[in-house]
C-alpha positions as CSV (number, residue, x, y, z in Angstrom):
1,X,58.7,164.1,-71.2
2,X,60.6,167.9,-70.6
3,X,57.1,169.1,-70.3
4,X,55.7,166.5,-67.6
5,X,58.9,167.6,-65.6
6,X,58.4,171.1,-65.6
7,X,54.9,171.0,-64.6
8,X,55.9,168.6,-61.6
9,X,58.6,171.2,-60.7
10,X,56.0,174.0,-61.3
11,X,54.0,171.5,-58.0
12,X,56.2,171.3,-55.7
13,X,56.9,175.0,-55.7
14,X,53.7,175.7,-55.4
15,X,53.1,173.5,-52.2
16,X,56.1,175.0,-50.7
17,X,55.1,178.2,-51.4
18,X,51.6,177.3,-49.4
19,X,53.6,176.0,-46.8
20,X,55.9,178.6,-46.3
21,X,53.1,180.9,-45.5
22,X,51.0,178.5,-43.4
23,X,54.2,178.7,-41.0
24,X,54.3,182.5,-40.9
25,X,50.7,183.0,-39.9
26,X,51.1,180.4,-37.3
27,X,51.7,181.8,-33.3
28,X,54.3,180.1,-31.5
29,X,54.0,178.1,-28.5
30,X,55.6,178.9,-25.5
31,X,55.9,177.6,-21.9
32,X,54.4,180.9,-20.7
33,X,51.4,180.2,-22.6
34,X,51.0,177.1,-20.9
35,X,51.1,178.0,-17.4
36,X,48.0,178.8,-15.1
37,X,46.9,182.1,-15.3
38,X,47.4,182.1,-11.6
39,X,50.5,181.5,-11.1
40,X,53.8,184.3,-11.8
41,X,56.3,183.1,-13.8
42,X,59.6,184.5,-11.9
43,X,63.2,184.5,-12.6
44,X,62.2,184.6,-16.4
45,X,63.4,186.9,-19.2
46,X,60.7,189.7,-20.3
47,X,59.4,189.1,-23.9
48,X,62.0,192.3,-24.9
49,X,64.5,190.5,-23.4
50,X,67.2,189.4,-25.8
51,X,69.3,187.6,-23.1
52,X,68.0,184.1,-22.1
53,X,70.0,183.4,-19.6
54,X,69.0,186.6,-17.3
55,X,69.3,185.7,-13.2
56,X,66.4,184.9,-11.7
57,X,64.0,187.6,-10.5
58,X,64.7,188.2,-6.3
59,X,61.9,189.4,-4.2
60,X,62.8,191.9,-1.4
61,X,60.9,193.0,1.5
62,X,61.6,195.9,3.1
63,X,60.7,194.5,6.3
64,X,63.4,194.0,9.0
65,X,63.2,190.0,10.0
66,X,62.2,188.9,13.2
67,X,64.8,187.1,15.5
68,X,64.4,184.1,15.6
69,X,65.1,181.8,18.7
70,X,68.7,179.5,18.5
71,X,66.6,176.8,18.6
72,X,64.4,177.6,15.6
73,X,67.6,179.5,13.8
74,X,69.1,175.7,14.0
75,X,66.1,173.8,12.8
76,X,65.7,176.6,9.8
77,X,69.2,176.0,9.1
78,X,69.3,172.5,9.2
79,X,66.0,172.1,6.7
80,X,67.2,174.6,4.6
81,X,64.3,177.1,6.0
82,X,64.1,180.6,6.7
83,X,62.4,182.7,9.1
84,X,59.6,184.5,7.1
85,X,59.4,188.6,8.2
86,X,55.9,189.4,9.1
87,X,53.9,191.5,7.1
88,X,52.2,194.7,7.4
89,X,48.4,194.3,7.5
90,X,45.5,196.3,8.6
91,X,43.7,196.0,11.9
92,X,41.3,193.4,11.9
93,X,37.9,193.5,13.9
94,X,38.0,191.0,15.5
95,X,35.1,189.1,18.5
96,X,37.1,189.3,21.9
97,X,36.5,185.8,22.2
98,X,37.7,185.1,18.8
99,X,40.5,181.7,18.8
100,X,44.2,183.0,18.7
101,X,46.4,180.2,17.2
102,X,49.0,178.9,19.6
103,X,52.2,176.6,20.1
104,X,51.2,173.3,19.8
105,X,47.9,173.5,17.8
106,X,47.8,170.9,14.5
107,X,46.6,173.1,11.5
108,X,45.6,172.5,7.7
109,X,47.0,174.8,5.4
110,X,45.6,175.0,1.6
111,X,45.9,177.4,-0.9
112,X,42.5,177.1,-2.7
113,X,43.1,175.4,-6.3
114,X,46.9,174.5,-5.7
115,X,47.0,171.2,-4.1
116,X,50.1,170.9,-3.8
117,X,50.7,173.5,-1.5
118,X,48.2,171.5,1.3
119,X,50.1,170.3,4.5
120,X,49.2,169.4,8.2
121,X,51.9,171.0,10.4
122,X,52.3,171.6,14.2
123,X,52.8,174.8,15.2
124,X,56.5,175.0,16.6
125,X,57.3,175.6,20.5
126,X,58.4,179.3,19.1
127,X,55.2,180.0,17.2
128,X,56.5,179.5,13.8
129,X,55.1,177.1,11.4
130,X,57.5,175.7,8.8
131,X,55.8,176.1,4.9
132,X,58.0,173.2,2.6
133,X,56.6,175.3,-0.7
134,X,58.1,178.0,0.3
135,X,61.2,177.4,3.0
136,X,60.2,179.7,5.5
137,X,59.0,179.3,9.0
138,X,56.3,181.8,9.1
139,X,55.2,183.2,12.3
140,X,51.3,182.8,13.5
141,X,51.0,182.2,17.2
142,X,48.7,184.9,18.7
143,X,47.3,185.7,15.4
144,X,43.5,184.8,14.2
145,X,42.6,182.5,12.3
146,X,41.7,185.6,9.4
147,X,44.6,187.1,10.4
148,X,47.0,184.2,9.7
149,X,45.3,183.8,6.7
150,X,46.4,186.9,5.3
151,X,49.8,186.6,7.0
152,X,50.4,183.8,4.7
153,X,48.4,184.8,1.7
154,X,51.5,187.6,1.5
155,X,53.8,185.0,2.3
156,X,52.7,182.7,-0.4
157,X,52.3,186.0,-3.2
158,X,55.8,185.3,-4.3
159,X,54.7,182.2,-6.2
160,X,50.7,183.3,-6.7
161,X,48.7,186.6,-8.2
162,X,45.9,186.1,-5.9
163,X,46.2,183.2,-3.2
164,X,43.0,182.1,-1.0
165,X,44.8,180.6,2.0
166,X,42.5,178.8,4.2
167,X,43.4,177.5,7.6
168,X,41.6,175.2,9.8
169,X,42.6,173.5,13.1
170,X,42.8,169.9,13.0
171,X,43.6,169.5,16.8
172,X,43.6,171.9,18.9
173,X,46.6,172.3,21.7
174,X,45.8,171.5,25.1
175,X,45.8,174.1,27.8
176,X,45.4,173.5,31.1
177,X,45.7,175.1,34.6
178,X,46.7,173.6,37.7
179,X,44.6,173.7,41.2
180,X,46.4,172.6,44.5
181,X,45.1,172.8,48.2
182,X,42.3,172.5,50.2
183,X,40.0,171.7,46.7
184,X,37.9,168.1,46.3
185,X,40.1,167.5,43.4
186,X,43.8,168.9,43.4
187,X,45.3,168.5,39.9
188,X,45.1,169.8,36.2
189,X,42.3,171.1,34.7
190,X,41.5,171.6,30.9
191,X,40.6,174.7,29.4
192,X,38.0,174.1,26.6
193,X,39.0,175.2,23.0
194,X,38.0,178.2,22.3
195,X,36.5,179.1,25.4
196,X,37.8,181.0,28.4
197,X,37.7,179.3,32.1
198,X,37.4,181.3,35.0
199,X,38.7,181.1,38.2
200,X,35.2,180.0,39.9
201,X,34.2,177.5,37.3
202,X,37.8,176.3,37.7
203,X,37.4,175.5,41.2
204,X,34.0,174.0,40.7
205,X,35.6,171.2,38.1
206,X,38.3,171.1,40.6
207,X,35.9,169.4,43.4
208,X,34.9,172.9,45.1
209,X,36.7,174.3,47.6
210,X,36.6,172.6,50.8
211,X,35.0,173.9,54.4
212,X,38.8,174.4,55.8
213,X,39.9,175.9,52.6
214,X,40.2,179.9,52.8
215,X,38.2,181.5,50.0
216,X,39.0,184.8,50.7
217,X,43.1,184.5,49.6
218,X,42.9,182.4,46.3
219,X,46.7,183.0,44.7
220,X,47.0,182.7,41.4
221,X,50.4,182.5,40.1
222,X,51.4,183.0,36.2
223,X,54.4,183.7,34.1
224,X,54.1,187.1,32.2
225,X,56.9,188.5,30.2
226,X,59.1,186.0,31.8
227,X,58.8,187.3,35.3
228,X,56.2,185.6,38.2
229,X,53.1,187.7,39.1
230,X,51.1,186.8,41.7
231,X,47.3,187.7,41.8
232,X,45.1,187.5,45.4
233,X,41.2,187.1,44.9
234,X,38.2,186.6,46.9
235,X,36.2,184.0,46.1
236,X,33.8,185.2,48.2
237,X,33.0,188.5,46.4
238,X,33.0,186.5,43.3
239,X,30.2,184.5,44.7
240,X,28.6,187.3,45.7
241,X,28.6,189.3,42.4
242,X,30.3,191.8,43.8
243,X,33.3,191.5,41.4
244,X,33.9,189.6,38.0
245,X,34.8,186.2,37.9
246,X,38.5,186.3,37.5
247,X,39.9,184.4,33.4
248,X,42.2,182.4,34.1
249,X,45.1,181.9,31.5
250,X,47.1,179.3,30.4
251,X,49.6,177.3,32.7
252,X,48.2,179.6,36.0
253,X,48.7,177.8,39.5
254,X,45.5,178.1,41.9
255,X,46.2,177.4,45.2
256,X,43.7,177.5,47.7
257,X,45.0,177.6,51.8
258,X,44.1,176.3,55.0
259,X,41.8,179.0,56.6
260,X,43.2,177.9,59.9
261,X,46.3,179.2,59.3
């Protein structure tokens, strides 16, 4: 009996002996480990890093932020949002004709292989567009479609090694000019998307001008920088190819006179 204990003892040390062993050779798991290799793990202690509890890692930009309006600075506030600084990026060559976002379009934003970053947002009155995943309002009016691509491709780097933003317009906003006087037609007219209207193919949607209208003394009154500017053209001379067709711009006022006066 002594000797069928000892070699039962003699067993079990054995097999904790193996499994003591196994245990060393074996890597451990961690959360790191199981994270896309895509994505940066912030606000986490370095693998030197005796302290567990560190604070979480802060980006900083260098950047000073842009203003924002008081009515954007309240909805930011209100959401919890902040008004992203624009970064530096390179000039882009870009076709003169080339679509500029504005105020009002509906866009799709995706960063390629993270769905949950995809949303359909209008762009703000300001030209700001708000981004839930990251609280910010990020400006893009007047930018490119490229060009707001990379805008927020360095927004979203925080969060991402190498995000693919892609952008696409799911409506566009409408812009329209406004034609008063002696025309077939007085009222708006629609400028296509991504197309310029000029002043004569403007008039010619509008109904024409009419025989008592004055086509030498077209005004054409816009906004710029906040004060009016008034522009005089000759339709005539236009007609004529004497001159360029004159590209009208958004929310301009056409008004075409009585020649008799």
């Amino acid at each position: 009996m002594p000797s069928v204990l000892k070699s039962l003892l003699s067993v079990l040390a054995a097999a904790a002996l193996l499994t003591a062993c196994s245990g060393a050779r074996s890597p451990s798991v961690t959360s790191a480990s199981l994270e896309p290799e895509n994505v940066l793990t912030l606000g986490k202690a370095g693998p030197d890093s005796s302290n567990d509890s560190a604070p979480p890692v802060v980006a900083r930009t260098t950047a000073d932020p842009t203003v924002a309006s008081s009515a954007s600075a309240q909805t930011a506030s209100a959401a919890g949002y902040v008004l992203a600084a624009p970064t530096a990026q390179a000039e882009v060559a870009v076709n003169q004709n080339s679509y500029r976002l504005r105020a009002r379009d509906f866009i799709r934003i995706l960063v390629i292989n993270e769905p949950d970053t995809q949303i359909e947002r209008r762009i703000n009155a300001d030209g700001t567009v708000d981004i839930p995943f990251l609280k910010k309002l990020v400006p893009v009016s007047g930018l490119t479609l490229t060009q707001a691509q990379v805008e927020l491709a360095n927004q979203f780097r925080l969060y991402f090694k190498k995000p693919q933003v892609t952008i696409s317009i799911v409506q566009y906003a409408e812009r329209r000019v406004y034609i008063s006087g002696y025309v077939g037609r007085p009222g708006p007219v629609s400028i296509p998307p991504e197309e310029t209207l000029t002043l004569g193919r403007a008039l010619s949607m509008a109904g024409g001008v009419l025989p008592r209208g004055n086509r030498s003394d077209v005004t054409i009154k816009r906004s710029q920088d906040g004060s009016p500017l008034v522009i005089s053209k000759d339709v005539r001379r236009i007609d004529d190819g004497d001159e360029p067709d004159f590209i009208l711009e958004d929310e301009d006022q056409i008004y075409v006179r009585d020649s008799r006066i």
